[in-house]
N, CA, C and O atoms as a Tinker XYZ file with bonds, in Angstrom:
   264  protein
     1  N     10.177000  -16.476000   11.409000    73     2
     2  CA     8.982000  -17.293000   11.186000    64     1     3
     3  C      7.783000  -16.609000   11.818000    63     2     4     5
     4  O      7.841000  -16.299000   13.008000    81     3
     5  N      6.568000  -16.324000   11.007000    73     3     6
     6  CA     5.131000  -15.841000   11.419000    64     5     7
     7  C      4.704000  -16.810000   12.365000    63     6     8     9
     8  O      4.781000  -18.010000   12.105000    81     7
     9  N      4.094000  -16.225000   13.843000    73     7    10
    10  CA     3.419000  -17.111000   14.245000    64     9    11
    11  C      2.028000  -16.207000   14.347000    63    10    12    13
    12  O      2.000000  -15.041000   13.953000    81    11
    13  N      0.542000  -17.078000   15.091000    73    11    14
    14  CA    -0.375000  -17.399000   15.826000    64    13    15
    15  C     -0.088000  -15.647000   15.892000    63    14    16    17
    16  O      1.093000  -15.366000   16.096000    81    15
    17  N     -1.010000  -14.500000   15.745000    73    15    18
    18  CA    -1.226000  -13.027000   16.510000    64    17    19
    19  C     -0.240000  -12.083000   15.708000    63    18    20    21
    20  O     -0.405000  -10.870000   15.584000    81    19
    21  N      0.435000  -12.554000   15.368000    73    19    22
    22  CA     1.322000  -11.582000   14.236000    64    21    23
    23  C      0.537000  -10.372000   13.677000    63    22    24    25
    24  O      0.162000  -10.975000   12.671000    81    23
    25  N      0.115000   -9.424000   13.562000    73    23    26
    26  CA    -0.083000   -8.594000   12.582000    64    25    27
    27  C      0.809000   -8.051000   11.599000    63    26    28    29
    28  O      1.871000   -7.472000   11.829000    81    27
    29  N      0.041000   -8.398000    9.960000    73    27    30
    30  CA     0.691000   -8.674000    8.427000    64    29    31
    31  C      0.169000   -7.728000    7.581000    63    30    32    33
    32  O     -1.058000   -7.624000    7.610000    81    31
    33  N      0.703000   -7.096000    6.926000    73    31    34
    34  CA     0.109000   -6.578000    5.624000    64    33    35
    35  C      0.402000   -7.994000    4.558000    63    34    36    37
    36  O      0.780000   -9.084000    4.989000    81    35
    37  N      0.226000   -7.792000    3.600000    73    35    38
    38  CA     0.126000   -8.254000    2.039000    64    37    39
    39  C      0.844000   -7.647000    1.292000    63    38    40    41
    40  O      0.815000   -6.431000    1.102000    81    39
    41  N      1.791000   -8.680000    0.633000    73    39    42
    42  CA     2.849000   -8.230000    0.186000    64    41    43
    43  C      2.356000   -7.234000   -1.039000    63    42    44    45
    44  O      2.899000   -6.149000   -1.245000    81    43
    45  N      1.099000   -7.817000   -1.940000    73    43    46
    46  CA     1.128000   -7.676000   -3.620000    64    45    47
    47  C      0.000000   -7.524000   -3.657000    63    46    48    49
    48  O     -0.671000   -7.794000   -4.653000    81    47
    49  N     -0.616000   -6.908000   -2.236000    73    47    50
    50  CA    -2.029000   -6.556000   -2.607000    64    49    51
    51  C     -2.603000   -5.275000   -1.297000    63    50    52    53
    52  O     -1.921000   -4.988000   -0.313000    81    51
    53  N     -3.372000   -4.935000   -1.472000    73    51    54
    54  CA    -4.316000   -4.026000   -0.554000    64    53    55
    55  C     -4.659000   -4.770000    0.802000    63    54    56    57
    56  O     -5.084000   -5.920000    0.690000    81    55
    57  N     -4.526000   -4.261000    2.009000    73    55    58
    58  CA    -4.811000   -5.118000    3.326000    64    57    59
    59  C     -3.681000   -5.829000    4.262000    63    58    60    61
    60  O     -2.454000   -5.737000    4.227000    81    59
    61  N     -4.415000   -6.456000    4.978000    73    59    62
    62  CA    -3.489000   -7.279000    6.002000    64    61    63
    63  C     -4.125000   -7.321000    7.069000    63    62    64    65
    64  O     -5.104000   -6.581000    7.162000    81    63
    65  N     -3.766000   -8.198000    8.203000    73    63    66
    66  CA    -4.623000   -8.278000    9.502000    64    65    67
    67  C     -4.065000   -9.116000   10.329000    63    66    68    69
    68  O     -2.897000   -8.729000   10.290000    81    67
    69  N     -4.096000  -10.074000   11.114000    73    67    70
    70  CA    -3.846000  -10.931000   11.931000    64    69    71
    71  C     -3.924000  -12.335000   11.657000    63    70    72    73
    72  O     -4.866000  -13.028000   11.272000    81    71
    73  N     -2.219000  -12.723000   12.059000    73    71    74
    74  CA    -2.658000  -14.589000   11.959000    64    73    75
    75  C     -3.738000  -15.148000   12.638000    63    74    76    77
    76  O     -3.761000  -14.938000   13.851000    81    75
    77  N     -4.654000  -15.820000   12.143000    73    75    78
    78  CA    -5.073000  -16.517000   12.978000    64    77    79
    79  C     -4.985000  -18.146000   13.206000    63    78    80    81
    80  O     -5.166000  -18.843000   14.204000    81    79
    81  N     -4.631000  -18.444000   11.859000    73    79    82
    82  CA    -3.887000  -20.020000   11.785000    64    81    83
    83  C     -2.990000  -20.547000   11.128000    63    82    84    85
    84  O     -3.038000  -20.311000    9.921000    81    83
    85  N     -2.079000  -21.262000   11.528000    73    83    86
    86  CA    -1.352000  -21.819000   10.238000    64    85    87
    87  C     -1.867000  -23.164000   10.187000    63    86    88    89
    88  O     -2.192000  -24.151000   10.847000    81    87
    89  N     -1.722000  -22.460000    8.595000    73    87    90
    90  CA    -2.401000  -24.532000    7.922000    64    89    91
    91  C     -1.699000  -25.613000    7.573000    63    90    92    93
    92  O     -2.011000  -26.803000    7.588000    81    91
    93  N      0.084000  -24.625000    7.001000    73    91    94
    94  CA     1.200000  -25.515000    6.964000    64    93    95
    95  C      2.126000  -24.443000    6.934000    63    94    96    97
    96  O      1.902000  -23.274000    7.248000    81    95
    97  N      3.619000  -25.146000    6.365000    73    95    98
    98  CA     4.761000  -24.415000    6.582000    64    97    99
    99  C      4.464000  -22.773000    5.298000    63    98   100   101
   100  O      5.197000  -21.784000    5.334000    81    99
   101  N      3.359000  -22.913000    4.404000    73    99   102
   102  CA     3.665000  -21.931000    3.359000    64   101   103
   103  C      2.261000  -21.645000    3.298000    63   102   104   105
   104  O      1.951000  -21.123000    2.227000    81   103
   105  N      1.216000  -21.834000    4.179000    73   103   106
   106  CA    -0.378000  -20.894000    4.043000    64   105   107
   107  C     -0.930000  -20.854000    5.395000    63   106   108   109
   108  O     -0.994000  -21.742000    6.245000    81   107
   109  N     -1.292000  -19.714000    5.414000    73   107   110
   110  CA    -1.155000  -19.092000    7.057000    64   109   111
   111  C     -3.074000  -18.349000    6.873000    63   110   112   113
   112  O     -3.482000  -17.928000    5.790000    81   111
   113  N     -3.877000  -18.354000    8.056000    73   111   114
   114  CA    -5.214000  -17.540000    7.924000    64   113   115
   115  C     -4.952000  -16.496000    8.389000    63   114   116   117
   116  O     -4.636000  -16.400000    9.575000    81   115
   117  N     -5.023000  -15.345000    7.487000    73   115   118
   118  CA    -4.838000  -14.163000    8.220000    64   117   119
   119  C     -6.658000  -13.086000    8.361000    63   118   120   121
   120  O     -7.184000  -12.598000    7.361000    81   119
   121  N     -7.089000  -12.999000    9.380000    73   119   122
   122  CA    -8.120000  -12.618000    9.717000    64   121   123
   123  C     -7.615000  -10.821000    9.760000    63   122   124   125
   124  O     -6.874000  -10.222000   10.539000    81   123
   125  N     -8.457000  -10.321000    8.456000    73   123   126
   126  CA    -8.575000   -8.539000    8.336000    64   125   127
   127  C     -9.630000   -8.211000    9.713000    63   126   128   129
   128  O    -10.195000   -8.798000   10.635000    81   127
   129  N     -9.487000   -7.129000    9.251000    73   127   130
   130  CA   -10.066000   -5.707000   10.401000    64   129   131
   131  C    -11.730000   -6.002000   10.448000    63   130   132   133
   132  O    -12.383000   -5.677000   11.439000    81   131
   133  N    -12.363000   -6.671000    9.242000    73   131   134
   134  CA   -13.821000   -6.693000    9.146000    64   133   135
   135  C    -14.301000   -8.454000    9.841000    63   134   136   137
   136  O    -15.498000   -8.737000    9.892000    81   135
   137  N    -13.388000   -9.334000   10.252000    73   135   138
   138  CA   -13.484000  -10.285000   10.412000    64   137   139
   139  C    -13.478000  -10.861000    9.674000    63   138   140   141
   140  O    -14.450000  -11.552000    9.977000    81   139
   141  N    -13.027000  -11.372000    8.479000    73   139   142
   142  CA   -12.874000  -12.165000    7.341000    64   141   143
   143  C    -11.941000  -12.715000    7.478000    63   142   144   145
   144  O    -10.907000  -12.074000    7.665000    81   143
   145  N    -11.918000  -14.473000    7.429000    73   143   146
   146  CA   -10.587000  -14.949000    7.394000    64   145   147
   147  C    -10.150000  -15.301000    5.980000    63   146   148   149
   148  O    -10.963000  -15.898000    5.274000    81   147
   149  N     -8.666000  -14.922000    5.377000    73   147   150
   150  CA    -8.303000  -14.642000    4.086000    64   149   151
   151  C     -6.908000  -15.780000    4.277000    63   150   152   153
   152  O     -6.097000  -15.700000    5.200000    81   151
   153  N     -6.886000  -16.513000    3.498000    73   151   154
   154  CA    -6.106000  -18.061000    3.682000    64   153   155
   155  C     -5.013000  -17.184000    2.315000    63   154   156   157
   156  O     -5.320000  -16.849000    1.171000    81   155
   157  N     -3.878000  -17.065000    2.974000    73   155   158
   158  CA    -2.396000  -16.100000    2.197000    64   157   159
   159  C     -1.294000  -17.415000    2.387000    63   158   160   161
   160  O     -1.332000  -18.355000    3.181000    81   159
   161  N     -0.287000  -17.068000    1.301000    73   159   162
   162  CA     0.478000  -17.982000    1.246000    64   161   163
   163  C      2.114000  -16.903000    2.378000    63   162   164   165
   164  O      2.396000  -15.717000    2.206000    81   163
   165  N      2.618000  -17.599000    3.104000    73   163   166
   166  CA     3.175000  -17.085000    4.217000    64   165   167
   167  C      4.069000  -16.257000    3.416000    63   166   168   169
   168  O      4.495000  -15.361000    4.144000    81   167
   169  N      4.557000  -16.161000    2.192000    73   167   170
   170  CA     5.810000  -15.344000    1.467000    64   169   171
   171  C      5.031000  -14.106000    0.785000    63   170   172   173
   172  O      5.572000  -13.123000    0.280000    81   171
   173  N      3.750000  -14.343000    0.871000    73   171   174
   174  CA     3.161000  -13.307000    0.523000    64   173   175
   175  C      2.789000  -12.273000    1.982000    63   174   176   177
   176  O      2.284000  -11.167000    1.792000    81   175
   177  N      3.008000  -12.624000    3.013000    73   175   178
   178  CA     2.800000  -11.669000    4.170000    64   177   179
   179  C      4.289000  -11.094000    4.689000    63   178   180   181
   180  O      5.368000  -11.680000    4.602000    81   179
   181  N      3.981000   -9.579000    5.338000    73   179   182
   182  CA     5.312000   -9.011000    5.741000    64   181   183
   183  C      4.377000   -8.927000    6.914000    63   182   184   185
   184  O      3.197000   -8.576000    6.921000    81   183
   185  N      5.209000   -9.353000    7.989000    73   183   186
   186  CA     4.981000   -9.019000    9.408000    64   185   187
   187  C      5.149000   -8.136000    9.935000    63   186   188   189
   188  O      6.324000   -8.053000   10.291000    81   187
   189  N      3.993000   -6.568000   10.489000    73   187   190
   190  CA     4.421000   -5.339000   10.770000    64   189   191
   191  C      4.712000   -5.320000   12.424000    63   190   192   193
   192  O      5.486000   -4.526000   12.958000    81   191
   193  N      3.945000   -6.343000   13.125000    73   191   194
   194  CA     4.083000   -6.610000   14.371000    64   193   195
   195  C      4.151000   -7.438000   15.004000    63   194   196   197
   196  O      3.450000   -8.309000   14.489000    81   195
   197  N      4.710000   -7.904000   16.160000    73   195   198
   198  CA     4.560000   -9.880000   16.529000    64   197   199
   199  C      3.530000   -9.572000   17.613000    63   198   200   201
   200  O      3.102000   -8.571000   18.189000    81   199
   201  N      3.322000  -10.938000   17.627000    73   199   202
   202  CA     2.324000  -11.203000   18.772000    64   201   203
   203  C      2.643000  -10.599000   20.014000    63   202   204   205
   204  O      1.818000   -9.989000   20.694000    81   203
   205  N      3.809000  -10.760000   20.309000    73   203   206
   206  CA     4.227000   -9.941000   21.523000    64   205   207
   207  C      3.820000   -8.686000   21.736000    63   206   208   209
   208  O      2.919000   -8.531000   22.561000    81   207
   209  N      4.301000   -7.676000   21.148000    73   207   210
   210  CA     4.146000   -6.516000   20.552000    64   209   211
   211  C      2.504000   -6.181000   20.573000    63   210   212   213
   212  O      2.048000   -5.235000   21.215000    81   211
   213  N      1.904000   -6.851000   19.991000    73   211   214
   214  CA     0.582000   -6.783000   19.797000    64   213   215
   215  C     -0.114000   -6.711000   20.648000    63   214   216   217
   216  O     -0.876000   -5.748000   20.725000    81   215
   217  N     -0.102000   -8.096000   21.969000    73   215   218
   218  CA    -0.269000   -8.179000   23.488000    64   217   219
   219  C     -0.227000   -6.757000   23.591000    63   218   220   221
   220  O     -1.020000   -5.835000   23.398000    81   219
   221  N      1.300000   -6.918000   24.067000    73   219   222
   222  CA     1.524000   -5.565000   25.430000    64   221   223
   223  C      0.775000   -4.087000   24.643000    63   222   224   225
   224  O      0.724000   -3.172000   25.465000    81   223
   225  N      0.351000   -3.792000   23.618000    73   223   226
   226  CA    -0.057000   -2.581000   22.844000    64   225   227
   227  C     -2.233000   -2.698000   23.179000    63   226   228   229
   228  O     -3.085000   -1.818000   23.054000    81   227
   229  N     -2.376000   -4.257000   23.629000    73   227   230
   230  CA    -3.904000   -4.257000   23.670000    64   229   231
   231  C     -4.201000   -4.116000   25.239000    63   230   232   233
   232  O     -5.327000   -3.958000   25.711000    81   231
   233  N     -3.119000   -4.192000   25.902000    73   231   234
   234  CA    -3.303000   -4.226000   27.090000    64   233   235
   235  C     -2.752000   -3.089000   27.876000    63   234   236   237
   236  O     -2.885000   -3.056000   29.100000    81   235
   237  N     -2.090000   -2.081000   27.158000    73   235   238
   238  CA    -2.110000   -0.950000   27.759000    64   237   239
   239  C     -3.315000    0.131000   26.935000    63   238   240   241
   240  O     -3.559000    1.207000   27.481000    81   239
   241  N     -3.874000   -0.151000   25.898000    73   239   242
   242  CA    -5.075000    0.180000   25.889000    64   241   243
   243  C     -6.238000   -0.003000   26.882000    63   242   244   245
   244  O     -6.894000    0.972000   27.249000    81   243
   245  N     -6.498000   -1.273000   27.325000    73   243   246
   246  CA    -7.194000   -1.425000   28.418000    64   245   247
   247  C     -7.028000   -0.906000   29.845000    63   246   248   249
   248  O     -7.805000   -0.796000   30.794000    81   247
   249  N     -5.657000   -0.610000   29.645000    73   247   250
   250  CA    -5.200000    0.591000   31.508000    64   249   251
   251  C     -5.765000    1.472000   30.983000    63   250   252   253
   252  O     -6.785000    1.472000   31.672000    81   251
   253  N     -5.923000    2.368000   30.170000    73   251   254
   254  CA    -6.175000    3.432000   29.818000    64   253   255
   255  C     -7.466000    3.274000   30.060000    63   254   256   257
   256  O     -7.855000    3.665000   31.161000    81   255
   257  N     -8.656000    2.557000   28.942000    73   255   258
   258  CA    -9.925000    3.029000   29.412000    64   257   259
   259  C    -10.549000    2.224000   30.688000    63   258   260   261
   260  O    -11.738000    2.454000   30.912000    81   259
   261  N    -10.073000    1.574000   31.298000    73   259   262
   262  CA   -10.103000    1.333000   32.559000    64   261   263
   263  C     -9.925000    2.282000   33.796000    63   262   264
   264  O     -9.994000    1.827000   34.938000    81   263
């Protein structure tokens, strides 16, 4: 199950980006790279990363330029 920070491509189309909401069990907001939030139906997203994943990858960016 997709949650909340997931990063998604699109199954049947060009793009993908980040959950940013779910609206119900089958349409999820997934917010692209330009800030656009794009309202996808959840069987149409493949999840390339979880939220977890995502965290610990933004925050060892920040050790770095820190």
């Amino acid at each position: 199950m997709a949650k909340v920070g997931d990063r998604v491509r699109f199954l049947n189309s060009v793009g993908g980006g980040i959950i940013s909401k779910i609206i119900n069990k089958e349409l999820v907001t997934v917010t692209d790279e330009d800030g656009f939030d794009v309202p996808t139906l959840l069987r149409e997203c493949v999840v390339i990363e979880s939220a977890e994943e995502n965290l610990r990858v933004k925050q060892k960016k920040e050790e770095k330029s820190a």
